[in-house]
Predicted model as a PDB file, atoms N, CA, C, CB and O in Angstrom, pLDDT in the B-factor column:
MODEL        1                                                                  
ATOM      1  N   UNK A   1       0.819  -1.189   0.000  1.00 73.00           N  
ATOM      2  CA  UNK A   1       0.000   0.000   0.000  1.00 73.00           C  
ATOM      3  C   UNK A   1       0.864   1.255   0.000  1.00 73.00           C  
ATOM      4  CB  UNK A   1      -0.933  -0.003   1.197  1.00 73.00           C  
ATOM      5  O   UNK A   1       0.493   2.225  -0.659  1.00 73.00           O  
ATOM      6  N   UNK A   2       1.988   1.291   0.696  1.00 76.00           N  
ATOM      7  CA  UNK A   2       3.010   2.001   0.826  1.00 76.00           C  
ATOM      8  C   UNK A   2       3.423   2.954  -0.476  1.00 76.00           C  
ATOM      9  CB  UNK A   2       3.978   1.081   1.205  1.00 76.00           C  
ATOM     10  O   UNK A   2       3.333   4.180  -0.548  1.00 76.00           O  
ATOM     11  N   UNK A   3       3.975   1.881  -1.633  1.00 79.00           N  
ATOM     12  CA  UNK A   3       3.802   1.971  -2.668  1.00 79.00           C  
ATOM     13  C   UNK A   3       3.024   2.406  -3.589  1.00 79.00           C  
ATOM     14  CB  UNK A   3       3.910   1.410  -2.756  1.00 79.00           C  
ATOM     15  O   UNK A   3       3.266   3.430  -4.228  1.00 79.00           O  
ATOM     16  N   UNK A   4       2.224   1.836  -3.722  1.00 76.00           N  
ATOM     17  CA  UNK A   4       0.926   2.820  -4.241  1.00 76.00           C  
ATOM     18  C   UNK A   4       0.532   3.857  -4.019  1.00 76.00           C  
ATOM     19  CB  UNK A   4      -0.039   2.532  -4.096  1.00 76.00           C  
ATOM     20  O   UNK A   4      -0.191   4.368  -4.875  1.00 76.00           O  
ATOM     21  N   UNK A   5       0.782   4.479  -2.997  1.00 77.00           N  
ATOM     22  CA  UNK A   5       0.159   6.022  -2.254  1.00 77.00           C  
ATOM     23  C   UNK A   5       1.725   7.061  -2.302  1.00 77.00           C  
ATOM     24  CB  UNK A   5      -0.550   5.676  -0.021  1.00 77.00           C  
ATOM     25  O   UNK A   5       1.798   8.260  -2.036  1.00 77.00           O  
ATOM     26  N   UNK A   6       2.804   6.175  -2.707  1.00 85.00           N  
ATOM     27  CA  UNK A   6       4.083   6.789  -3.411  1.00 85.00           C  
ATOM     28  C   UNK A   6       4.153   6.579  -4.903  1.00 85.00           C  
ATOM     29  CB  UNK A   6       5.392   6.169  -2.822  1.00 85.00           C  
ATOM     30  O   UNK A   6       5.252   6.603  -5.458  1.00 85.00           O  
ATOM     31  N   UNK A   7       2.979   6.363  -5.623  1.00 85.00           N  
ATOM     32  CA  UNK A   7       2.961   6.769  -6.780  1.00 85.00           C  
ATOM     33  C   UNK A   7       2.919   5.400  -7.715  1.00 85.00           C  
ATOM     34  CB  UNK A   7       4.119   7.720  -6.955  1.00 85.00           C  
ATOM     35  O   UNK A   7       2.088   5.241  -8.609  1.00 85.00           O  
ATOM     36  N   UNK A   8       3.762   4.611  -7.430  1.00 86.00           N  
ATOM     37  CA  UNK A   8       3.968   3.276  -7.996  1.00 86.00           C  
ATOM     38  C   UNK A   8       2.720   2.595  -8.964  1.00 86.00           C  
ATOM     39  CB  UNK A   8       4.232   2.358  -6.742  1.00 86.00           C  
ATOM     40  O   UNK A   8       1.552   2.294  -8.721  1.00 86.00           O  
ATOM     41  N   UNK A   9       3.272   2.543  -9.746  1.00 85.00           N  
ATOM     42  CA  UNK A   9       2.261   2.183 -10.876  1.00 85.00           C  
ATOM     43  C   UNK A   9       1.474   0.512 -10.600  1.00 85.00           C  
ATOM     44  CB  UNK A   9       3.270   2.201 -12.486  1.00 85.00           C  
ATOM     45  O   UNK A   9       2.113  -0.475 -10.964  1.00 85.00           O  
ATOM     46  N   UNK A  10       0.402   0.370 -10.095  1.00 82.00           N  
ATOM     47  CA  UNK A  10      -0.225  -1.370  -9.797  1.00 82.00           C  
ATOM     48  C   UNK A  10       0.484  -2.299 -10.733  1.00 82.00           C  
ATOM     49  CB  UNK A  10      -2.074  -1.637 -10.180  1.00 82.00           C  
ATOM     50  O   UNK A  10       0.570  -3.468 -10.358  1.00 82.00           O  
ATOM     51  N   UNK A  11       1.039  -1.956 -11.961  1.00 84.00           N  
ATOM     52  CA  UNK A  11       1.289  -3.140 -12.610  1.00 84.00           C  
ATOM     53  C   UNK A  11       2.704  -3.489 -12.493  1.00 84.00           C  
ATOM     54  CB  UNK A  11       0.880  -3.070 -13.967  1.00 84.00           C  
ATOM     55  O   UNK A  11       3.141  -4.271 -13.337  1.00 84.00           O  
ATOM     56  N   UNK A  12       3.679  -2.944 -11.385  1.00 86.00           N  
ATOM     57  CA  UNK A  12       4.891  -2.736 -11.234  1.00 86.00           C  
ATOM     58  C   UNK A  12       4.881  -3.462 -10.092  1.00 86.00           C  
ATOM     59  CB  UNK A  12       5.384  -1.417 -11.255  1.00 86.00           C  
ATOM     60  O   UNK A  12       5.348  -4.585  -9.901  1.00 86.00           O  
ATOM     61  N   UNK A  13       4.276  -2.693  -9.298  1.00 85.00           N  
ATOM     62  CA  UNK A  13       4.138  -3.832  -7.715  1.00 85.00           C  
ATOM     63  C   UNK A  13       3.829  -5.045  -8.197  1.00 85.00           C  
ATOM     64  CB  UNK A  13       2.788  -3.499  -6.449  1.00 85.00           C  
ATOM     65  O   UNK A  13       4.811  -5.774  -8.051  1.00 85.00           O  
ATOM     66  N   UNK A  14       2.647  -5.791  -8.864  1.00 84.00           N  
ATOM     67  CA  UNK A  14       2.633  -7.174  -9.175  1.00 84.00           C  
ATOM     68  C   UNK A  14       3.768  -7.763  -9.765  1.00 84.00           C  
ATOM     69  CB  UNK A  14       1.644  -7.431  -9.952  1.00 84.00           C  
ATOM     70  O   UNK A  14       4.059  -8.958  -9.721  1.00 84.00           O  
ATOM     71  N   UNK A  15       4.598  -6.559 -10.504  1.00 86.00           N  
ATOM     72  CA  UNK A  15       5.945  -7.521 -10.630  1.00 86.00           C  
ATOM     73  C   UNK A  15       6.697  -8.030  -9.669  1.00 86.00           C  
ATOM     74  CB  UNK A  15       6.880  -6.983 -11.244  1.00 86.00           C  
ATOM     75  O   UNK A  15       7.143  -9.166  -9.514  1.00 86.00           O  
ATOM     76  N   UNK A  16       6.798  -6.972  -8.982  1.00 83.00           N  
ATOM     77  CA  UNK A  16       7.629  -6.792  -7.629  1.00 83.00           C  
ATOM     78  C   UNK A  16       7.700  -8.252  -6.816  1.00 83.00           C  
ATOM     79  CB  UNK A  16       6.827  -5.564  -6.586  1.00 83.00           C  
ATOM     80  O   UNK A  16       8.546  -9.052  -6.417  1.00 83.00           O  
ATOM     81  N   UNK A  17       6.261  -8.067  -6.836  1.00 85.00           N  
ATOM     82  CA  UNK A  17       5.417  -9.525  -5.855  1.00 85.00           C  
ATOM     83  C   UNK A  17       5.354 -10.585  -6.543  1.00 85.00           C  
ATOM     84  CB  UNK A  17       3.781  -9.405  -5.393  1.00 85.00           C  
ATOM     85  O   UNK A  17       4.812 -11.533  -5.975  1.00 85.00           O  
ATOM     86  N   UNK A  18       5.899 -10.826  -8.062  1.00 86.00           N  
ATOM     87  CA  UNK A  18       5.586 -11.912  -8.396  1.00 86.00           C  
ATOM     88  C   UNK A  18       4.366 -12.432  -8.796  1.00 86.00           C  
ATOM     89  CB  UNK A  18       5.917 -12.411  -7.693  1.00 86.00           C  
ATOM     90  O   UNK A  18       4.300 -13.620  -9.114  1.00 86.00           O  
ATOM     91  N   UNK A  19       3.481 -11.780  -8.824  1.00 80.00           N  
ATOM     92  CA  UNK A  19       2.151 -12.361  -9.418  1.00 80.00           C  
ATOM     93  C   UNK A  19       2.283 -12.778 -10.698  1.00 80.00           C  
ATOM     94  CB  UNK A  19       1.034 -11.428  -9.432  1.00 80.00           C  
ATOM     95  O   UNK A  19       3.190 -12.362 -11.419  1.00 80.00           O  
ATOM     96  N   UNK A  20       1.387 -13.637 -11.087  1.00 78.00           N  
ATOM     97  CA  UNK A  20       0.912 -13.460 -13.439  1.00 78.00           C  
ATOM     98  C   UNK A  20       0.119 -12.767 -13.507  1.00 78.00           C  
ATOM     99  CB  UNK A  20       0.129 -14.801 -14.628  1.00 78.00           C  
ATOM    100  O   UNK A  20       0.409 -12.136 -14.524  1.00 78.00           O  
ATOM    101  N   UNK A  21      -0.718 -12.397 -13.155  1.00 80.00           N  
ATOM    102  CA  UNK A  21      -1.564 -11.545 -13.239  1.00 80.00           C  
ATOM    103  C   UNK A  21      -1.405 -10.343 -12.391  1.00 80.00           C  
ATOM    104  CB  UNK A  21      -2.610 -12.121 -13.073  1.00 80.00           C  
ATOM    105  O   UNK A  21      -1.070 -10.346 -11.207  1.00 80.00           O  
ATOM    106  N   UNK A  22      -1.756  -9.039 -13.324  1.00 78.00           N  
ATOM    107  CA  UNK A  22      -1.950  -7.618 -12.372  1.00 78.00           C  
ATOM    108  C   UNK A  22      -3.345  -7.793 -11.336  1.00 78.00           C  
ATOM    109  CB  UNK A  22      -2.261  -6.060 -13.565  1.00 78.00           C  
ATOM    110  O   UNK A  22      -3.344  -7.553 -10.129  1.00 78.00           O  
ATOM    111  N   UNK A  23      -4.510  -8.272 -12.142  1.00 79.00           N  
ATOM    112  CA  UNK A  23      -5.383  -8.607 -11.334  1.00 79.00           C  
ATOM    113  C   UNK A  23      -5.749  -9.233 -10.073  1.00 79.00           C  
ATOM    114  CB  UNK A  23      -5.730  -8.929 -11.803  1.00 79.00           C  
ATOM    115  O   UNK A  23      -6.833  -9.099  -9.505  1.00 79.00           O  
ATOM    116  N   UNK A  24      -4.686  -9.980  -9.652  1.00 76.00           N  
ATOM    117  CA  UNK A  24      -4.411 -10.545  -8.367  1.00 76.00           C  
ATOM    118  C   UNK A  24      -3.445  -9.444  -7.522  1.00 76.00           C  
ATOM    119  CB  UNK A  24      -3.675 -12.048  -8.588  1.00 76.00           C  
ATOM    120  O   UNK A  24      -2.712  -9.909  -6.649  1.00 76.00           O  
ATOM    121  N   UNK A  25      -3.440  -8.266  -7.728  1.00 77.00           N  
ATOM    122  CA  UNK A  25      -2.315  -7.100  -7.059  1.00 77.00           C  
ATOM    123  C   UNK A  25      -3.290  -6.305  -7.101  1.00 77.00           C  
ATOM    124  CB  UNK A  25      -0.810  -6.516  -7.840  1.00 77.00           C  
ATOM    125  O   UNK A  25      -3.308  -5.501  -6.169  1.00 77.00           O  
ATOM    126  N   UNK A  26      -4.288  -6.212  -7.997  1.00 73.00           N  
ATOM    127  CA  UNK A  26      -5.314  -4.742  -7.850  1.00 73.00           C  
ATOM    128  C   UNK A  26      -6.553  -5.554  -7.051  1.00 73.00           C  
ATOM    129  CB  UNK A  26      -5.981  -3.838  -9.745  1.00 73.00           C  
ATOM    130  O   UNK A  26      -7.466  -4.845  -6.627  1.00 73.00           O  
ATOM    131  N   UNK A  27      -6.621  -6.822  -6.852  1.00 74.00           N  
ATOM    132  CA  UNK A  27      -7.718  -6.800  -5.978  1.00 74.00           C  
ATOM    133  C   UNK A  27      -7.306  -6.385  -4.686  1.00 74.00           C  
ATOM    134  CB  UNK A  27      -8.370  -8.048  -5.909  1.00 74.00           C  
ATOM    135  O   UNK A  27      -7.979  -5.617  -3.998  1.00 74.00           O  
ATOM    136  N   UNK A  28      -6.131  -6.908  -4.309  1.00 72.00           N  
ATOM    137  CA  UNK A  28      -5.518  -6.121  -2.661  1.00 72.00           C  
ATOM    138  C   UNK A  28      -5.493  -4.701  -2.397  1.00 72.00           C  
ATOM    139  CB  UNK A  28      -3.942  -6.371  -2.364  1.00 72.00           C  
ATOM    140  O   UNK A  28      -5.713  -4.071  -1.363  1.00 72.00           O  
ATOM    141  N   UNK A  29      -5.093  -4.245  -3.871  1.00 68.00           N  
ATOM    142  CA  UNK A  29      -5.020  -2.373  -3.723  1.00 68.00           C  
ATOM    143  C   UNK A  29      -6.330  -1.824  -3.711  1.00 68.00           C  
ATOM    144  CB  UNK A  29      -4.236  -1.493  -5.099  1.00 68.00           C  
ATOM    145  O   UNK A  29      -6.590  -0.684  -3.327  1.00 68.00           O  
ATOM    146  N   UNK A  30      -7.454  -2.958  -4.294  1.00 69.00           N  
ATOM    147  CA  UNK A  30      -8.717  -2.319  -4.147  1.00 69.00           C  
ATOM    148  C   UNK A  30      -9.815  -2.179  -2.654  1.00 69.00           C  
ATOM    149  CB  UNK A  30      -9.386  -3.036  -5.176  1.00 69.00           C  
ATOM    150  O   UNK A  30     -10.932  -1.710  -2.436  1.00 69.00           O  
ATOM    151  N   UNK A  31      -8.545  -3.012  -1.697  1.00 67.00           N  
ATOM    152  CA  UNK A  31      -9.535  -3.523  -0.487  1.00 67.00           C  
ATOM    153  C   UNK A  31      -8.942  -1.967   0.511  1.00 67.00           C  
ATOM    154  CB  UNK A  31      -9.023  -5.649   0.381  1.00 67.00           C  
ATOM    155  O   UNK A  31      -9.352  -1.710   1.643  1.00 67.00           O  
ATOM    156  N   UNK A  32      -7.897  -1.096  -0.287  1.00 72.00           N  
ATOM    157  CA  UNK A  32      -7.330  -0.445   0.363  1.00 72.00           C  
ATOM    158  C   UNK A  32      -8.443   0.872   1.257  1.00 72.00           C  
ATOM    159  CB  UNK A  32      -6.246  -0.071  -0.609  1.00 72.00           C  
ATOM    160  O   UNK A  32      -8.577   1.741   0.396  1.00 72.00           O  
ATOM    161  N   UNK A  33      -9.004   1.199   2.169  1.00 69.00           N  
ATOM    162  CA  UNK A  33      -9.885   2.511   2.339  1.00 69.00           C  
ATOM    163  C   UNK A  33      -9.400   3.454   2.667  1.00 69.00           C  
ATOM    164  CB  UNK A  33     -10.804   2.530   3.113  1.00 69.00           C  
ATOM    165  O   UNK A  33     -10.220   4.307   2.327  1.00 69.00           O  
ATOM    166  N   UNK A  34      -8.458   4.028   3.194  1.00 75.00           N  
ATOM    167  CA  UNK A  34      -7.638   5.251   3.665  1.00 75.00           C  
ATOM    168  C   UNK A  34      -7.144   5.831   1.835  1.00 75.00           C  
ATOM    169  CB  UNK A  34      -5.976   4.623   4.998  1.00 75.00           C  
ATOM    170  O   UNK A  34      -6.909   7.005   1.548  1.00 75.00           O  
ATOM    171  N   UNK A  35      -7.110   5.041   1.170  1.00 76.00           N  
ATOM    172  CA  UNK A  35      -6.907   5.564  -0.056  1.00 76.00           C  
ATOM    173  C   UNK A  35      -7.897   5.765  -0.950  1.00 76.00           C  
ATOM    174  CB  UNK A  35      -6.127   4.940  -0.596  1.00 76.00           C  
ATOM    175  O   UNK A  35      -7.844   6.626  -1.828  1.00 76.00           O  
ATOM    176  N   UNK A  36      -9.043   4.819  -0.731  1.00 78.00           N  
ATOM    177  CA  UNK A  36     -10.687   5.295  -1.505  1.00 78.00           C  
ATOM    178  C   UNK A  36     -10.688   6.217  -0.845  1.00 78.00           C  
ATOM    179  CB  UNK A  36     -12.220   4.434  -1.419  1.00 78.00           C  
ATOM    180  O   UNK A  36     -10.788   7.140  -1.654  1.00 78.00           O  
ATOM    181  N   UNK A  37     -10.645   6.608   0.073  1.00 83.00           N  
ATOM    182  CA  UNK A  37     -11.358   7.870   1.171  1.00 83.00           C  
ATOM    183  C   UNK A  37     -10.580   9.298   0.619  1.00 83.00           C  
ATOM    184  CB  UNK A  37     -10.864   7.547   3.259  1.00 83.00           C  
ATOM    185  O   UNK A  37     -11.158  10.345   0.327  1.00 83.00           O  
ATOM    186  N   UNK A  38      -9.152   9.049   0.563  1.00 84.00           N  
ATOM    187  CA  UNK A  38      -8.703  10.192  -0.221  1.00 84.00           C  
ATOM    188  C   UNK A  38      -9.134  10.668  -1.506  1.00 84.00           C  
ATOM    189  CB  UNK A  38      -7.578  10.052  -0.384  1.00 84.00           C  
ATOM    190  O   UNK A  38      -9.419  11.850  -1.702  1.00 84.00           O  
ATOM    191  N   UNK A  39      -9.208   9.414  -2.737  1.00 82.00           N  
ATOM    192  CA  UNK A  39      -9.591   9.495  -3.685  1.00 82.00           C  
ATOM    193  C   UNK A  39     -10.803  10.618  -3.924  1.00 82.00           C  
ATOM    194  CB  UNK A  39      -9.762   8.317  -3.901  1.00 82.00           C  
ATOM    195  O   UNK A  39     -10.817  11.634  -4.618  1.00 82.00           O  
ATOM    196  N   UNK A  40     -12.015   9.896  -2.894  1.00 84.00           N  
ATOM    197  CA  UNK A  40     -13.381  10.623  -2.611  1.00 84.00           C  
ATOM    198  C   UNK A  40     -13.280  12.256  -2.475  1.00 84.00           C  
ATOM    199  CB  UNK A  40     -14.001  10.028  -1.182  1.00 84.00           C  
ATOM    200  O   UNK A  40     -13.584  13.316  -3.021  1.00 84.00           O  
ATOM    201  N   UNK A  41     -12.625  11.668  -1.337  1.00 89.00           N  
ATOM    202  CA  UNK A  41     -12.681  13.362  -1.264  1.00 89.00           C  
ATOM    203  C   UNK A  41     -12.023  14.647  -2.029  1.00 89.00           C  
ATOM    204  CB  UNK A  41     -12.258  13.627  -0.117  1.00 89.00           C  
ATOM    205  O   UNK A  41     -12.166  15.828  -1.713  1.00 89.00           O  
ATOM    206  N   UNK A  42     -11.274  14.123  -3.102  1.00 91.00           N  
ATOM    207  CA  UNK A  42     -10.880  15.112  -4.133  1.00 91.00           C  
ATOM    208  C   UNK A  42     -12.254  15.294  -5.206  1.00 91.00           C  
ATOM    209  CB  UNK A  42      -9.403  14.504  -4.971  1.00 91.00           C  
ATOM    210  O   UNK A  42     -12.306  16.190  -6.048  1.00 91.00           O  
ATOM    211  N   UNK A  43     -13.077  14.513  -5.049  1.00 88.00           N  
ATOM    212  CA  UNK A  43     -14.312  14.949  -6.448  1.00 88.00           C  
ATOM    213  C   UNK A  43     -15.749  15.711  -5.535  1.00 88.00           C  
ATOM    214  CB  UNK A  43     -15.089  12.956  -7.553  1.00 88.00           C  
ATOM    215  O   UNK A  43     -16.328  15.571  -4.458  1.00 88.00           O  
ATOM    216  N   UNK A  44     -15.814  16.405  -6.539  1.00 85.00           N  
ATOM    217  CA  UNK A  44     -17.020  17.176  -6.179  1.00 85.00           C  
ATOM    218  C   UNK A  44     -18.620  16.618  -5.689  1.00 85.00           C  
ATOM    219  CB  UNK A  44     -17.177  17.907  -7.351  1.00 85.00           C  
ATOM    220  O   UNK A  44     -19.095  15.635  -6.258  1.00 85.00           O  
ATOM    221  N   UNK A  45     -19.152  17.111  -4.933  1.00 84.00           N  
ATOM    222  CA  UNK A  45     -20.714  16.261  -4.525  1.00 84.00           C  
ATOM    223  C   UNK A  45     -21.427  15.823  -6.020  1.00 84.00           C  
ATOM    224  CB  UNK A  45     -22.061  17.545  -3.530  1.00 84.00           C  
ATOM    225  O   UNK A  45     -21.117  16.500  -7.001  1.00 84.00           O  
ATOM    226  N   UNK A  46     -22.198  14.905  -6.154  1.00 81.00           N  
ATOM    227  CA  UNK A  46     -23.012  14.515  -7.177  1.00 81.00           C  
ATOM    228  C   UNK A  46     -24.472  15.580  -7.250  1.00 81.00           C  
ATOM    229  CB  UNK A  46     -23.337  12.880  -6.882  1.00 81.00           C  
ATOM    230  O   UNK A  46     -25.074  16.048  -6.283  1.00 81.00           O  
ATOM    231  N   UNK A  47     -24.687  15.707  -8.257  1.00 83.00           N  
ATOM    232  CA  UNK A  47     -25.827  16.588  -8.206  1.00 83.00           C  
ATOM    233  C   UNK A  47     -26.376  16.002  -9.494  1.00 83.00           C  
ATOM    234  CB  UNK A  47     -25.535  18.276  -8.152  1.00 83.00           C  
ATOM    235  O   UNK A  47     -26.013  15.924 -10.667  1.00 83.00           O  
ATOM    236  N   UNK A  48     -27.543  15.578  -8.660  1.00 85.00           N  
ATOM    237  CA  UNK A  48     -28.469  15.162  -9.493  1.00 85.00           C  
ATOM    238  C   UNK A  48     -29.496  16.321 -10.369  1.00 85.00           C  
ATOM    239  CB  UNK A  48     -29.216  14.273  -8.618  1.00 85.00           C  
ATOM    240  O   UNK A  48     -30.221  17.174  -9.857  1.00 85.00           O  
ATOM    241  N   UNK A  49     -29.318  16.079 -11.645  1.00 83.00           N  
ATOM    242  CA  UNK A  49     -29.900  17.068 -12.725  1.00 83.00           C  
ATOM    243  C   UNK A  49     -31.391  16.264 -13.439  1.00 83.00           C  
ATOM    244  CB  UNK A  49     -28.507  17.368 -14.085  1.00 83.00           C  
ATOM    245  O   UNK A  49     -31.178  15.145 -13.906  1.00 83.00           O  
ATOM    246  N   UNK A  50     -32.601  16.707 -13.513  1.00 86.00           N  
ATOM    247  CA  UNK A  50     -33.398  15.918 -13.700  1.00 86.00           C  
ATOM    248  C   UNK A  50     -33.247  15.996 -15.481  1.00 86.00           C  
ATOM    249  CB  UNK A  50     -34.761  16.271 -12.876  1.00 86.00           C  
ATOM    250  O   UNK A  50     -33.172  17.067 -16.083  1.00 86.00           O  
ATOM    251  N   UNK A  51     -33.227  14.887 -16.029  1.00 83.00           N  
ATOM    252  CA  UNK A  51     -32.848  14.348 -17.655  1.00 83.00           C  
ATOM    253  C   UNK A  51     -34.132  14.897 -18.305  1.00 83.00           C  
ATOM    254  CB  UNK A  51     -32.661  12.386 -17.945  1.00 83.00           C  
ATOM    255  O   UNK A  51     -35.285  14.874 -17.875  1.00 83.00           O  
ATOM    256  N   UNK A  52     -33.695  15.334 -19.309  1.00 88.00           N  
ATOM    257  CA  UNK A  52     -35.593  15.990 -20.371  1.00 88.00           C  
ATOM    258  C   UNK A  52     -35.518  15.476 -21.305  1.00 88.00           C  
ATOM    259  CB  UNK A  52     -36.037  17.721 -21.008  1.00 88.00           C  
ATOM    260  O   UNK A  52     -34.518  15.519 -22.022  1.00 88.00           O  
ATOM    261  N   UNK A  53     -36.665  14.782 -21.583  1.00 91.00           N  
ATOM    262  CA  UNK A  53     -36.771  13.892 -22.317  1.00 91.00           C  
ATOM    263  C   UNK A  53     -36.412  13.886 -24.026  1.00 91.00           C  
ATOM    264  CB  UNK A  53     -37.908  13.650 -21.997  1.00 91.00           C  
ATOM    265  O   UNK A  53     -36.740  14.924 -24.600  1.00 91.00           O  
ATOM    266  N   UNK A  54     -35.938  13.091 -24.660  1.00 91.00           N  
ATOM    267  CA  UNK A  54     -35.529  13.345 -25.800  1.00 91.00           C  
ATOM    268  C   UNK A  54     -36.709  13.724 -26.662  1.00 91.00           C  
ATOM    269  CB  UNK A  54     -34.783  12.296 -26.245  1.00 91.00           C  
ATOM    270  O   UNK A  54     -37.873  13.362 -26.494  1.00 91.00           O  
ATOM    271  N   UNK A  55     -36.155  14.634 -27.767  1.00 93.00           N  
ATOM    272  CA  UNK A  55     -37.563  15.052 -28.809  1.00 93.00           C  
ATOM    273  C   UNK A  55     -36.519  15.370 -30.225  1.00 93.00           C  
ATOM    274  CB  UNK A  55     -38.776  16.914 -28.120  1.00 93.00           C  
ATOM    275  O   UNK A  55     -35.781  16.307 -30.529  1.00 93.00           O  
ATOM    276  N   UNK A  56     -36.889  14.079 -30.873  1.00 94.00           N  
ATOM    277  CA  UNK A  56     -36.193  14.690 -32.096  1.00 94.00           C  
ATOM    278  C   UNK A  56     -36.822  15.315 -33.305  1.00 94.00           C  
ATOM    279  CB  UNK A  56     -35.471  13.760 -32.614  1.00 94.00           C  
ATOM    280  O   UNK A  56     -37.977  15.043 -33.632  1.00 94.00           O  
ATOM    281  N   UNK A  57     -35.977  16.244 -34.044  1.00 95.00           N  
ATOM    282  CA  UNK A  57     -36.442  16.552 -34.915  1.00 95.00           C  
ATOM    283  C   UNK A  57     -36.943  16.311 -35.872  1.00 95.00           C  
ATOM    284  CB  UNK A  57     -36.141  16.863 -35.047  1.00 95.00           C  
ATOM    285  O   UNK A  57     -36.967  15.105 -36.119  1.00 95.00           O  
ATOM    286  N   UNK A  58     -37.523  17.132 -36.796  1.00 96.00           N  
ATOM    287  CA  UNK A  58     -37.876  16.213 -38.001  1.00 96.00           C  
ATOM    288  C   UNK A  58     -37.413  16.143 -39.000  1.00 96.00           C  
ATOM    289  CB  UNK A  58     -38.813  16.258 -38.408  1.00 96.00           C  
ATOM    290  O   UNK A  58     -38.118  15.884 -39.975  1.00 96.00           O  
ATOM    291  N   UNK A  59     -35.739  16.399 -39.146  1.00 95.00           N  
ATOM    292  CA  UNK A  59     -35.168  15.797 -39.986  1.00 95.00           C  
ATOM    293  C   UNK A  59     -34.804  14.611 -39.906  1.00 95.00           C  
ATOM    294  CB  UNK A  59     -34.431  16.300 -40.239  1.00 95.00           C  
ATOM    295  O   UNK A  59     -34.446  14.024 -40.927  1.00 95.00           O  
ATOM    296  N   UNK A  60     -34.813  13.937 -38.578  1.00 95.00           N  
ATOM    297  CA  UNK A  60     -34.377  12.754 -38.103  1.00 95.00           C  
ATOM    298  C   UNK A  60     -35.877  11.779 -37.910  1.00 95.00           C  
ATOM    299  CB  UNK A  60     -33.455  13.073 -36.656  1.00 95.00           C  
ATOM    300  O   UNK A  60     -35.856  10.549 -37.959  1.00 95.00           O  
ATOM    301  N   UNK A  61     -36.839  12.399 -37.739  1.00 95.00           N  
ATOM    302  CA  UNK A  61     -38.127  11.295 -37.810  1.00 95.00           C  
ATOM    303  C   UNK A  61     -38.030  11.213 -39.573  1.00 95.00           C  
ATOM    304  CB  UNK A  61     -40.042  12.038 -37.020  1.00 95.00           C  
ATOM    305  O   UNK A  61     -37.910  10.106 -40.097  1.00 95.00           O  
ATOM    306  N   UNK A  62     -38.081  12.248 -40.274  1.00 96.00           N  
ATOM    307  CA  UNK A  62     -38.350  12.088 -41.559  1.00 96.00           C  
ATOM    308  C   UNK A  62     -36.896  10.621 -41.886  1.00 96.00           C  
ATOM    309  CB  UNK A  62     -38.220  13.930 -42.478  1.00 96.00           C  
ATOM    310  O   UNK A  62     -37.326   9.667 -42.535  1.00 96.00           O  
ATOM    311  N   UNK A  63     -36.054  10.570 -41.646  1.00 96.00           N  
ATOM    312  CA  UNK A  63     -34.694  10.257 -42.116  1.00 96.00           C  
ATOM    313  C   UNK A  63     -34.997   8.215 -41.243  1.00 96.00           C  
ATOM    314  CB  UNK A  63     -33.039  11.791 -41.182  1.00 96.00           C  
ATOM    315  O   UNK A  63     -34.633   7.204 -41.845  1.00 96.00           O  
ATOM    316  N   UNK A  64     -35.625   8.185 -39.975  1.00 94.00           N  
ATOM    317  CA  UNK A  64     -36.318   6.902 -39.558  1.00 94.00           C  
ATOM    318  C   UNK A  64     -37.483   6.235 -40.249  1.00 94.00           C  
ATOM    319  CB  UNK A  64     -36.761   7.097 -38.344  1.00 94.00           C  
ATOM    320  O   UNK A  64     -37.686   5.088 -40.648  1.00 94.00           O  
ATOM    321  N   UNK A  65     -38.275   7.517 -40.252  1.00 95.00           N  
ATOM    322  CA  UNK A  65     -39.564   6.776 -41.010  1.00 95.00           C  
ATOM    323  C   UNK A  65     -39.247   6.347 -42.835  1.00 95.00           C  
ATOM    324  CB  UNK A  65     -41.066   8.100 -40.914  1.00 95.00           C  
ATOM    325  O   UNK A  65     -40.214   5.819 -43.384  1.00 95.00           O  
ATOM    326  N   UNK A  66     -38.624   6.450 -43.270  1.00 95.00           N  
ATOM    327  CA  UNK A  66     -37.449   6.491 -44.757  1.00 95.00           C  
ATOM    328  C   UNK A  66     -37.317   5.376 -44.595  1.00 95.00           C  
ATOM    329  CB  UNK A  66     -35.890   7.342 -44.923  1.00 95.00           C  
ATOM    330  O   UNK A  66     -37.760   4.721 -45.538  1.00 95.00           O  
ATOM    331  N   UNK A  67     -36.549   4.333 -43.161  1.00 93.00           N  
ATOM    332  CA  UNK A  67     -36.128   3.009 -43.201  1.00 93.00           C  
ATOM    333  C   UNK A  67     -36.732   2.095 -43.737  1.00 93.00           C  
ATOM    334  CB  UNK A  67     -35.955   2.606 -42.245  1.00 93.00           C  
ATOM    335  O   UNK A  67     -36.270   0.954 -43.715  1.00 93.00           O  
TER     336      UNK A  67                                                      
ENDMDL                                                                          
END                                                                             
């Protein structure tokens, strides 16, 4: 973990360690939380925007109904 939070690239440590797979090195780095928790807290709150519904034009109904 050490490593990783000094920059170290995941697919370098699995060398390090000997794995065949990177995937057996990023499931351990993924169990990490002091580092999700940092991660988190660099991105902004989610804000939910309500979606409006699509309405297409009618160059594009004309250009479907054509099919």
């Amino acid at each position: 973990m050490e490593l990783l939070q000094a920059g170290v690239d995941g697919s370098v440590i699995a060398v390090w360690l000997g794995h065949e797979a990177t995937e057996t090195t990023l499931t351990s780095l993924h169990a990490h939380l002091e580092l999700k928790e940092s991660a988190l807290a660099k991105l902004k709150p989610y804000e939910r925007v309500k979606a409006e519904r699509f309405r297409p034009n009618d160059r594009l109904l004309e250009f479907l109904n054509a099919l």
